[in-house]
C-alpha positions in Angstrom: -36.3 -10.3 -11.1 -37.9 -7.2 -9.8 -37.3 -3.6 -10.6 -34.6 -1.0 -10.4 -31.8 0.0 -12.5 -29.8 -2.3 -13.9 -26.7 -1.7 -12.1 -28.6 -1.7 -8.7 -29.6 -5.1 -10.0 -26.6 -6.8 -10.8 -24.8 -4.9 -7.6 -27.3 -6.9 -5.5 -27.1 -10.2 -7.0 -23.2 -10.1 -7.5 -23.2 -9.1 -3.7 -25.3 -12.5 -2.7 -22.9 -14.6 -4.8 -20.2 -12.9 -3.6 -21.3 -13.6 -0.1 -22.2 -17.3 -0.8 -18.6 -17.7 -1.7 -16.7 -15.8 1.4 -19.2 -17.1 4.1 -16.8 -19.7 5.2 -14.2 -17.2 6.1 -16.3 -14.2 6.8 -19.6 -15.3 7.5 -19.8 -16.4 10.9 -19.0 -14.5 14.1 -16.0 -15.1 16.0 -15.4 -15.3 19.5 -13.5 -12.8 22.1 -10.8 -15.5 22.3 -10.2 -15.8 18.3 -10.2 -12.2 18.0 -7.3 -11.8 20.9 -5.8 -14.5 18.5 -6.3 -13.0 15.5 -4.6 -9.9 17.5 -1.5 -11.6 18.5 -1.2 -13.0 15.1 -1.2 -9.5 13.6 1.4 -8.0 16.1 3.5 -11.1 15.4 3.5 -10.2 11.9 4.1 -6.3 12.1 6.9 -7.2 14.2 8.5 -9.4 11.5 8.3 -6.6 9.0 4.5 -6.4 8.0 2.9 -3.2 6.7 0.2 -2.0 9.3 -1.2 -0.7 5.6 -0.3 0.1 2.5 2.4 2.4 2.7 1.7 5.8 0.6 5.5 5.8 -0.8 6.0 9.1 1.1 8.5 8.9 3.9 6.4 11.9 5.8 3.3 10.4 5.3 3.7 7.3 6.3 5.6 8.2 9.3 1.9 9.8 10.0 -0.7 7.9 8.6 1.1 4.4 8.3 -0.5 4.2 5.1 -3.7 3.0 3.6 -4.9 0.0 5.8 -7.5 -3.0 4.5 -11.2 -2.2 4.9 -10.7 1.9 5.2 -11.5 4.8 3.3 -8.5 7.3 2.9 -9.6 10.8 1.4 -7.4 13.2 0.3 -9.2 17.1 0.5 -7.9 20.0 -1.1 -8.7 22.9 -3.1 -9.2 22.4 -6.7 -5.8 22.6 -8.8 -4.7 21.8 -5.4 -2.5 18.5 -6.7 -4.6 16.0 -5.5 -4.8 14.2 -8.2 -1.3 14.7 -9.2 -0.6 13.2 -5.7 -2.8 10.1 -5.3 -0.9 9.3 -9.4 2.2 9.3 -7.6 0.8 6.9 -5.0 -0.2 4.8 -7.3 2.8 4.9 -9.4 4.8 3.7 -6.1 2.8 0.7 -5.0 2.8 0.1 -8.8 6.4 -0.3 -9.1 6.1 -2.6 -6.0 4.5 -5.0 -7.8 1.0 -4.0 -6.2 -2.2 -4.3 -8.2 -5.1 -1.2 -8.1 -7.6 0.2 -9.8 -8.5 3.9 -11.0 -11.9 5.3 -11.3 -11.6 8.7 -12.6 -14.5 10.8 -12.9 -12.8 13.8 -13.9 -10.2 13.0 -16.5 -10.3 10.6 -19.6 -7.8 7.5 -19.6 -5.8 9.3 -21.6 -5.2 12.4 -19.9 -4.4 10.8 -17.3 -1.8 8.4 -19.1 -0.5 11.8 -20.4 0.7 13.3 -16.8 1.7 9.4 -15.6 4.5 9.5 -18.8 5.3 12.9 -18.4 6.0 12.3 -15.1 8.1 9.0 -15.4 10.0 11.0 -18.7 10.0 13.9 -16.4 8.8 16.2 -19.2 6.7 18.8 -18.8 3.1 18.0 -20.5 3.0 21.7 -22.1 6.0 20.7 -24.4 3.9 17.6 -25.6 0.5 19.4 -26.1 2.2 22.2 -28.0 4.4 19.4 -30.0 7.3 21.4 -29.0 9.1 17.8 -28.2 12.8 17.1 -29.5 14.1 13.8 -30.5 15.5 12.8 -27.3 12.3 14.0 -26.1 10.0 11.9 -27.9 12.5 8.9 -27.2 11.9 9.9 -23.2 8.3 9.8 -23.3 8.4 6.4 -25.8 10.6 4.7 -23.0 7.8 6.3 -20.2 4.9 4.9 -22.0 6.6 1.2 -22.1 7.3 1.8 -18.4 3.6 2.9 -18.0 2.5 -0.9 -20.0 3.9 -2.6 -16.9 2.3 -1.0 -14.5 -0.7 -3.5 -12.8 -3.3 -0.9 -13.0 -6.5 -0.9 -14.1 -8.3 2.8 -15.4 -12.0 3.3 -15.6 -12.8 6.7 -16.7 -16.8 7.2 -15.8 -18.3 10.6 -15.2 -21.5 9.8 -12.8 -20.0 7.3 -11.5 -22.5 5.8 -8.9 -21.6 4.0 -5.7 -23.2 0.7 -7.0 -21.7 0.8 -9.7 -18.0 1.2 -8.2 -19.2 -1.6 -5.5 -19.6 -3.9 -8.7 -16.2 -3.1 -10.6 -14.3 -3.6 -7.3 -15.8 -7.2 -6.5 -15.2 -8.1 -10.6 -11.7 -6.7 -10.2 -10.7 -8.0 -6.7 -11.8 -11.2 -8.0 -10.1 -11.8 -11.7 -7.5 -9.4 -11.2 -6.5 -9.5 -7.4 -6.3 -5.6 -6.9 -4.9 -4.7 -3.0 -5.9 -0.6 -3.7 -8.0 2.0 -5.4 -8.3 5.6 -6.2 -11.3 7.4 -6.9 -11.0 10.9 -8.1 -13.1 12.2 -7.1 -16.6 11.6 -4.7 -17.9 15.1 -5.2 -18.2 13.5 -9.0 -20.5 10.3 -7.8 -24.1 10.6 -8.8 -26.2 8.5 -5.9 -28.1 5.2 -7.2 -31.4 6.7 -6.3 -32.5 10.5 -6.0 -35.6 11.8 -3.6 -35.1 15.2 -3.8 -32.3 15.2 -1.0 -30.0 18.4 -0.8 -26.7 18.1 -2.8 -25.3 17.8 0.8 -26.8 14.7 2.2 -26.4 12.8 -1.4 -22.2 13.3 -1.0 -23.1 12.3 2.7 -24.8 8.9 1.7 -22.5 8.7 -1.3 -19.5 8.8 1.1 -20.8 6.0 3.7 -21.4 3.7 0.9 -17.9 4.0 -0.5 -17.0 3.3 3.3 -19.3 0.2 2.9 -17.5 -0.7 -0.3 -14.4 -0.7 1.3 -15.7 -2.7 3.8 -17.0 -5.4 1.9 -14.5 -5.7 -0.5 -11.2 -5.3 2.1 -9.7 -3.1 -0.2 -8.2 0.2 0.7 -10.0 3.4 -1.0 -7.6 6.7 -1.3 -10.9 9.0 -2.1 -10.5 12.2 -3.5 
């Protein structure tokens, strides 16, 4: 089937099929008159109560931003131990608990850790007092109730260091598919390896790295919150 890496192989071939099975929706172009329509029908809807987006779950921010609409890219900058990722959790933790599905790609921490700061969190416990085991009964009863608050939750965690942009392009087509996500969060891009390297600066691969999470966005409709 020709060569290349494996995941830029499968990316290419999951893309065709997924194609093959959108094009009667997506695949043809529209005229100016549909798209006036399709405007109208939007406006109708935000009028009836609609989201423009995904709302972040922040008062101010959504007052701002109007949240995290379908086919964009979101990216959240700061310095590092800035809370970034202690901010897009909390995101996700409030569309969670409105029944939204998303997905986590974290390239940073394991599954675990993040799980950790989720409970701790919900429990509102500070994480020091469990990684000391300096954690009293009711304590421990706090976090168990967090962690069976956590189960419910309709997210999905993928923990990949090297993360490539193929490779996220993949997972979000499998998961959109079988598991009907509406949002992700990747922490972070700087993380993302490119699917090929020529010697580019460090500069233009998180350049090209960035426009094809765009793309995957894109493709997909789902809303990214980058880090």
């Amino acid at each position: 089937i020709g060569g290349g890496q494996p995941s830029e192989i499968r990316a290419k071939y999951e893309s065709q099929i997924f194609r093959l099975g959108e094009e009667s929706v997506t695949g043809k172009p529209i005229t100016s008159q549909e798209l006036a329509g399709l405007v109208m029908d939007k406006i109708d809807r935000i009028g009836n109560g609609e989201h423009y987006g995904l709302p972040f779950g922040f008062h101010d921010l959504d007052r701002v931003f109007l949240g995290m609409a379908p086919k964009t890219v979101t990216l959240l900058a700061g310095r590092p131990g800035g809370g970034k990722t202690k901010l897009a959790i909390n995101v996700a933790m409030k569309l969670a608990n409105e029944g939204k599905r998303g997905a986590v790609f974290s390239l940073e921490m394991a599954n675990e850790e993040l799980g950790l700061r989720m409970a701790c969190a919900i429990s509102g416990i500070e994480s020091q007092l469990v990684t000391q085991n300096k954690l009293d009964e009711n304590q421990n009863r706090l976090l168990n109730e967090a962690c069976n608050e956590l189960a419910s939750y309709p997210i999905y965690w993928q923990d990949k260091p090297g993360l490539k942009p193929t490779e996220l392009l993949a997972s979000l087509r499998r998961l959109k598919r079988h598991n009907a996500i509406e949002y992700a969060v990747v922490d972070h891009i700087l993380l993302m390896q490119p699917d090929v390297r020529h010697g580019r600066s460090r500069n233009d691969e998180v350049g090209e790295i960035s426009r094809m999470v765009k793309l995957a966005a894109k493709e997909t409709g789902i809303p990214i919150l980058a880090l």
